[in-house]
C-alpha positions as CSV (number, residue, x, y, z in Angstrom):
1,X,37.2,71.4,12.3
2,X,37.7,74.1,15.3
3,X,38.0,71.1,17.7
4,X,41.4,70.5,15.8
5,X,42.5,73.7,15.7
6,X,41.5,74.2,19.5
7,X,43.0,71.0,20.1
8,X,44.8,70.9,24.2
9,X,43.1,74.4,24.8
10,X,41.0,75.0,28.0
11,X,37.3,73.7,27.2
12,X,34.4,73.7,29.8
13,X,33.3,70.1,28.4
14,X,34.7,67.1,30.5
15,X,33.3,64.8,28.2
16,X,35.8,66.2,25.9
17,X,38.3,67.1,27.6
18,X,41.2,65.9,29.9
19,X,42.3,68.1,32.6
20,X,40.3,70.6,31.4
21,X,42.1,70.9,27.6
22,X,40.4,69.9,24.2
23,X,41.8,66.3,24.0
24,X,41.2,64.6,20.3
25,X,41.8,61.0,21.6
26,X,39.2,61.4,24.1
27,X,36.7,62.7,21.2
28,X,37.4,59.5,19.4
29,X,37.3,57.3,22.0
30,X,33.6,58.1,22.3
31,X,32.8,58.7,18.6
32,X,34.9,56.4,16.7
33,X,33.4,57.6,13.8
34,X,34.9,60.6,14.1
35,X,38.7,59.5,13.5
36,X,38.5,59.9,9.8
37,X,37.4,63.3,10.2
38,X,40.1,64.5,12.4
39,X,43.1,62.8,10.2
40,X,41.5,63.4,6.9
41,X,39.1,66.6,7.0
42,X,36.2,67.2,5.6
43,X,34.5,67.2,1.7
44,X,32.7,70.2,0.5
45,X,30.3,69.1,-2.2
46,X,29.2,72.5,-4.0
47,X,26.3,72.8,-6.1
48,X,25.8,75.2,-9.0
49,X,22.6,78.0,-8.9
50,X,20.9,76.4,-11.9
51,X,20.5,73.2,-9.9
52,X,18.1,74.9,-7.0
53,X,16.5,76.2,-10.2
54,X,16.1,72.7,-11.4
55,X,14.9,71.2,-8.4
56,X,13.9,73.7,-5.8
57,X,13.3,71.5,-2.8
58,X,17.0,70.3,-3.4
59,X,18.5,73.0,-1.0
60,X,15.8,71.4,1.9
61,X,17.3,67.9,1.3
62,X,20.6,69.2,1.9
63,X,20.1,71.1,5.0
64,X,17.9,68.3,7.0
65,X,20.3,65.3,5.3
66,X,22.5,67.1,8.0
67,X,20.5,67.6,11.0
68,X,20.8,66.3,14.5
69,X,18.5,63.4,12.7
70,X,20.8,62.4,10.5
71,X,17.5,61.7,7.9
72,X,16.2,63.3,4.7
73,X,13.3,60.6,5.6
74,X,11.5,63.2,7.0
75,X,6.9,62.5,6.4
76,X,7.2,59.4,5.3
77,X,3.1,58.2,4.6
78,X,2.5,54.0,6.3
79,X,3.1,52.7,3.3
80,X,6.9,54.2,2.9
81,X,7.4,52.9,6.4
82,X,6.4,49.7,5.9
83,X,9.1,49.6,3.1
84,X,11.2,51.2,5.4
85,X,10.9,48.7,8.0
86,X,10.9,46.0,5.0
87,X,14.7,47.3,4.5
88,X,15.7,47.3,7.9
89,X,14.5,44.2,8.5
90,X,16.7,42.3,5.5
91,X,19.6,44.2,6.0
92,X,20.8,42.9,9.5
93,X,21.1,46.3,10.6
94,X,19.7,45.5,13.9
95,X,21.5,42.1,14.3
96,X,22.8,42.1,17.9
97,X,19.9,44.5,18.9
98,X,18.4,43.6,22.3
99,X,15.2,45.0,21.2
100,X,15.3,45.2,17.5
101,X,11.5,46.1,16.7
102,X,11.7,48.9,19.1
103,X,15.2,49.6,17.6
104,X,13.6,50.0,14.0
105,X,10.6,51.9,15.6
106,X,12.3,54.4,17.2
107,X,14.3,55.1,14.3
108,X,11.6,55.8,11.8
109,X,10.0,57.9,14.6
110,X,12.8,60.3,14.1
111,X,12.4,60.9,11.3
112,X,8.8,62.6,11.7
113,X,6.6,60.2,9.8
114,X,2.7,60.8,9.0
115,X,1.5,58.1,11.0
116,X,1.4,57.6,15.2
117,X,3.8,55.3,17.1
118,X,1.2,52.8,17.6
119,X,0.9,52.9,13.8
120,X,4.5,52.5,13.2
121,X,5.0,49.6,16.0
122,X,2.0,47.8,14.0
123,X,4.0,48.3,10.0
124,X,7.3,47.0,12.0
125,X,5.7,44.0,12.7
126,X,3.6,43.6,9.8
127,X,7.3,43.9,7.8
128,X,8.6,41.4,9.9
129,X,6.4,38.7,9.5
130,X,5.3,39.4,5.8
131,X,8.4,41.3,4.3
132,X,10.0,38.4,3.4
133,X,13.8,37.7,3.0
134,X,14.7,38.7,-0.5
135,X,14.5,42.2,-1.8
136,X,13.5,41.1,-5.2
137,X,10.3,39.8,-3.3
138,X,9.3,43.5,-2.4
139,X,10.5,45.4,-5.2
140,X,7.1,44.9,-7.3
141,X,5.3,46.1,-4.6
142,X,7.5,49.5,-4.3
143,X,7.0,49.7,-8.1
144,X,3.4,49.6,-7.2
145,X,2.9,51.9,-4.6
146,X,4.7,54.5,-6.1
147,X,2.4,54.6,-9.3
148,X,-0.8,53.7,-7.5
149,X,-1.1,54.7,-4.2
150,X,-3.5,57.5,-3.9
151,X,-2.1,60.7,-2.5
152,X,-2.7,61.0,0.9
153,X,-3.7,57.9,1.6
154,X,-4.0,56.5,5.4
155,X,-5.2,52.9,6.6
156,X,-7.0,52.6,9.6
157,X,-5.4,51.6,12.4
158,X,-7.9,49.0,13.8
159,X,-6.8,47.4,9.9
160,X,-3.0,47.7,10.6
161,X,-3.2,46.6,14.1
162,X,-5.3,43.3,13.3
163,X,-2.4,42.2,10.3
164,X,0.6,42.9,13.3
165,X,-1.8,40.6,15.6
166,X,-2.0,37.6,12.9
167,X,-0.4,34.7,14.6
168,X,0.2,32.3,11.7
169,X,2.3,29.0,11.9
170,X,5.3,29.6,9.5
171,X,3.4,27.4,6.3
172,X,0.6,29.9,7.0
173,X,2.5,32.9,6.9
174,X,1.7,33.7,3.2
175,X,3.6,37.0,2.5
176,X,3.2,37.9,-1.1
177,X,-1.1,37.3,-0.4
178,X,-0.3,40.2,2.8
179,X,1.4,42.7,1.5
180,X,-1.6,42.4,-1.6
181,X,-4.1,43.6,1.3
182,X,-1.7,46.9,1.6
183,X,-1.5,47.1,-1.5
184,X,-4.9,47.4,-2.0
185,X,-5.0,49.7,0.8
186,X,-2.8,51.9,-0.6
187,X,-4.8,52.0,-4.0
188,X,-8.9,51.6,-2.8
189,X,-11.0,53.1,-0.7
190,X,-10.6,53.6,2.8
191,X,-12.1,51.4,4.5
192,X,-12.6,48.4,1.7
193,X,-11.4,46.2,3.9
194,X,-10.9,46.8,7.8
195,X,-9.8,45.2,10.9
196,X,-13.0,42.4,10.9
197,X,-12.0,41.3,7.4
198,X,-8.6,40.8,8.7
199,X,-9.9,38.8,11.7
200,X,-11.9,36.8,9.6
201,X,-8.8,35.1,8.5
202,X,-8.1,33.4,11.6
203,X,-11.8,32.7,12.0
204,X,-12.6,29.6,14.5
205,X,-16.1,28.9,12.4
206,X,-14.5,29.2,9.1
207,X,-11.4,29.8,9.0
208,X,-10.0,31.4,5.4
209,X,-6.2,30.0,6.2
210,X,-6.7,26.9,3.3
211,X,-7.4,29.9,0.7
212,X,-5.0,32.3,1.4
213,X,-2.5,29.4,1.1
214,X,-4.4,28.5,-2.2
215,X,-3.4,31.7,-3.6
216,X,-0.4,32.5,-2.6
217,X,1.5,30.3,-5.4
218,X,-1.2,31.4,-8.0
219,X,0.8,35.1,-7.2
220,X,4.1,33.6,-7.2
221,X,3.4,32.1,-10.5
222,X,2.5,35.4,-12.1
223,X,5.2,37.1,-10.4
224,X,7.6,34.3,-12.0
225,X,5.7,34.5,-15.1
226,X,5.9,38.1,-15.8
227,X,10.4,37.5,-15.2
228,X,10.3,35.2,-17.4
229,X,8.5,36.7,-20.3
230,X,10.4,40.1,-19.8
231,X,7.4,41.6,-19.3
232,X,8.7,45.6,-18.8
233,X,8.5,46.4,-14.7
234,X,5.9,48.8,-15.2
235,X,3.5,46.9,-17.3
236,X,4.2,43.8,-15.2
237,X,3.0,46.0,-12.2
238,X,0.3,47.1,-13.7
239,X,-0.9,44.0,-14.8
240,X,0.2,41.7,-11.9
241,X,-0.7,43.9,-9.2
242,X,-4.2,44.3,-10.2
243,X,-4.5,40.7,-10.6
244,X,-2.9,40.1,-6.8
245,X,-5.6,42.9,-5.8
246,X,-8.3,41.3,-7.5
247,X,-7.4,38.2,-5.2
248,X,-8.2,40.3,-2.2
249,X,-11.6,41.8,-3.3
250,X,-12.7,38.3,-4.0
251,X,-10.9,36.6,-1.3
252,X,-12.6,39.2,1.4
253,X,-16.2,39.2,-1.3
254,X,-16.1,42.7,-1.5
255,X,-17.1,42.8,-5.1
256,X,-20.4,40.7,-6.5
257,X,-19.1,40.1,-10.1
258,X,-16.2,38.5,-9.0
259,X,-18.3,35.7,-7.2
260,X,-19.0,33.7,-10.8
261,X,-15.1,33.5,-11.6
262,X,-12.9,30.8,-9.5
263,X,-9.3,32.4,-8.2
264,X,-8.1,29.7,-10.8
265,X,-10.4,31.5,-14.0
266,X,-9.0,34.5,-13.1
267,X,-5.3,33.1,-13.3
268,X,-6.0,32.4,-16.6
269,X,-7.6,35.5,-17.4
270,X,-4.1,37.2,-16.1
271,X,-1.8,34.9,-17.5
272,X,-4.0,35.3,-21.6
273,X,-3.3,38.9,-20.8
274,X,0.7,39.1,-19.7
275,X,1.3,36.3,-22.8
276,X,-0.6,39.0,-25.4
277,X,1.5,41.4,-23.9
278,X,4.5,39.6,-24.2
279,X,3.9,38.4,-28.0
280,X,3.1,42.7,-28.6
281,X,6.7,43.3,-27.2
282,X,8.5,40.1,-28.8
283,X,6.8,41.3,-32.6
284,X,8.2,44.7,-31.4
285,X,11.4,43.8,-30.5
286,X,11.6,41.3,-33.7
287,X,10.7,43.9,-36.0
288,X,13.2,46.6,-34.6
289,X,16.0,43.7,-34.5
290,X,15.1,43.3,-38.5
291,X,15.3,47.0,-39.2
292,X,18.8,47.6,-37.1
293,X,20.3,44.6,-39.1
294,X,19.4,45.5,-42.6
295,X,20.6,48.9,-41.9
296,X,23.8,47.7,-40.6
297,X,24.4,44.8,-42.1
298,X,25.0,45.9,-45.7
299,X,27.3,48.7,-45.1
300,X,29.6,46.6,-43.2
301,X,29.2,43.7,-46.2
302,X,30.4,47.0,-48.8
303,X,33.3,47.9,-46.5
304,X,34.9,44.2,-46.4
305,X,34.0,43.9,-50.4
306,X,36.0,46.9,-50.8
307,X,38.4,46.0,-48.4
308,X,39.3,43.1,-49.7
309,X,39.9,43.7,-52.9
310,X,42.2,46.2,-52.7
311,X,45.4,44.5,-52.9
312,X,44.0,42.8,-56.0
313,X,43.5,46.1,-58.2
314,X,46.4,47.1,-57.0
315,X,48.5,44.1,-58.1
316,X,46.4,44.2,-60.8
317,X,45.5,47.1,-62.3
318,X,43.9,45.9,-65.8
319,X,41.6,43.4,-64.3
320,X,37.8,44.5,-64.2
321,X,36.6,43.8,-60.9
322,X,33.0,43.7,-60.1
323,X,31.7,45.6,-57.3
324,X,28.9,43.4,-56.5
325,X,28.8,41.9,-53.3
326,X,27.7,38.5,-55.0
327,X,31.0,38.7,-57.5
328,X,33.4,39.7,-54.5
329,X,32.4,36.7,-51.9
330,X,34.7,34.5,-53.9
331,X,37.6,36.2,-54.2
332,X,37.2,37.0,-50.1
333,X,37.0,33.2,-49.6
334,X,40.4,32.8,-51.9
335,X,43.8,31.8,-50.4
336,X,46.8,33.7,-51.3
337,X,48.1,30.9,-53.7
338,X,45.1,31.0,-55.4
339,X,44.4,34.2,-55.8
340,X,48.1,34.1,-57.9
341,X,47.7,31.8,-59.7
342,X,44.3,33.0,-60.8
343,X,46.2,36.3,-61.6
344,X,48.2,34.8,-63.8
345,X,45.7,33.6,-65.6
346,X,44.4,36.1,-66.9
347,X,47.8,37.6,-67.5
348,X,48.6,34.9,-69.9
349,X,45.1,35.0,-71.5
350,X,45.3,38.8,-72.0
């Protein structure tokens, strides 16, 4: 706000300036962004003690959400760029960018991540040709890494390099069986499966292309499977990402045991196991249903009863009217006529 209130006083900036005086068109013309600021002001959000008490690394967000970086991203692990990059990528945030890997590259790398350049160049590319196109696609695996992944975990960058390398035709891209690999990497060892395993995909000899595409539905099924069932997010990521990581150790033969069970046994192993959970949370949801309504439903059944009846005892003092549900359902069901002549009835009788 001093640039307004120094506005067409002597500045030593040209770049702002004209003929040597603060000049607020000039400003805007270079910053656009700016023009708000200058007609409207600024908003001071103020926040009370008890929330640094609260949350005490709220005051650091704050301060670097208003740096030169413009980023409270700041040591993001491989895996957060990768999701990172996913975003960027399906956003169209670098549509018209000339270079719009490096674009995404150098933006993440201003924002200090824990990972080198090379690293980061390798996850942009990996995003882009495994991200996919909807951001329902990725959202299981967010929900994933952020209850698995192992603190401090790091990939190899012989692994990360050799999944950026992977030229696939576009029928052989199979994204939701690649972003199981990280996500295995974010929640096994470190070096379960490295840069040869990757390799081995694209393998002259034997080439593992016909099974990746083999599995890739089976994961797509589940995935559609657990939406339809309402399986809860967290127990669907539970239960389908360790199925789509089981795929990996077998696909790659990293663990014996899995050797005696087809990727089609262990479908159905899967699927037994998200319909059990399912039925669990339908008997739940049943049985809370029943409660709720019995506990409503009779107070609301008193309350018409009484309701209803009113303009009878009053019109009618003498009669005896029972207060039984079962005894007041036809006189609610009565038309006015009826309910007269019905009174005058038992006027005569008594």
């Amino acid at each position: 706000m001093g640039v307004v209130v120094q506005h067409c006083t002597a500045h030593w900036n040209e770049r702002l300036t004209i003929d040597g005086k603060l000049s607020v068109a000039k400003i805007v013309s270079q910053h656009p962004t700016l023009a708000e600021l200058f007609e409207e002001g600024l908003d001071f959000y103020v926040w009370k003690a008890e929330a640094e008490v609260e949350f005490p690394e709220l005051p650091d967000l704050a301060q670097r959400a208003l740096n030169a970086k413009h980023s409270v991203q700041q040591g993001q692990d491989i895996f957060q760029v990768f999701l990172r990059a996913v975003a960027c990528w399906q956003s169209g945030v670098v549509d018209g960018k000339a270079d719009k890997s490096l674009w995404i590259v150098r933006d993440i790398m201003k924002a200090n991540p824990k990972c080198t350049p090379a690293e980061c160049e390798s996850m942009v590319e990996i995003a882009r040709k495994f991200g996919g196109s909807s951001p329902t696609m990725i959202s299981q695996v967010r929900l994933f890494l952020s209850t698995f992944k192992q603190p401090g975990q790091t990939v190899p960058a012989a692994t990360l390099q050799a999944m950026a390398n992977l030229k696939l035709a576009p029928e052989e891209m199979c994204p939701l069986f690649m972003t199981s690999i990280l996500m295995l990497l974010a929640s096994a060892p470190l070096h379960v499966i490295t840069g040869g395993d990757i390799k081995s995909i694209m393998s002259k000899k034997d080439s593992k292309i016909p099974t990746m595409q083999l599995v890739e539905p089976m994961i797509k099924s589940m995935i559609d499977l657990s939406e339809t069932m309402d399986v809860p997010s967290d127990v669907a990521a539970k239960i389908v990402g360790e199925f789509r990581t089981t795929l990996v150790l077998k696909f790659f033969q990293k663990v014996k045991k899995l050797d005696d069970d087809t990727f089609e046994v262990l479908a159905s192993k899967v699927f037994s196991k998200m319909l059990l959970m399912a039925r669990l949370l339908w008997r739940t949801l049943g049985l809370v249903v029943a409660v709720a309504t019995a506990r409503v439903k009779r107070p609301k059944a008193r309350l018409r009863t009484l309701t209803m009846t009113q303009p009878i005892n009053r019109r009618c003092q003498h009669l005896r009217m029972s207060s039984s549900i079962e005894m007041a359902r036809p006189q609610v069901s009565m038309s006015r006529s009826s309910t007269r002549r019905a009174l005058r009835r038992e006027n005569w009788s008594s």
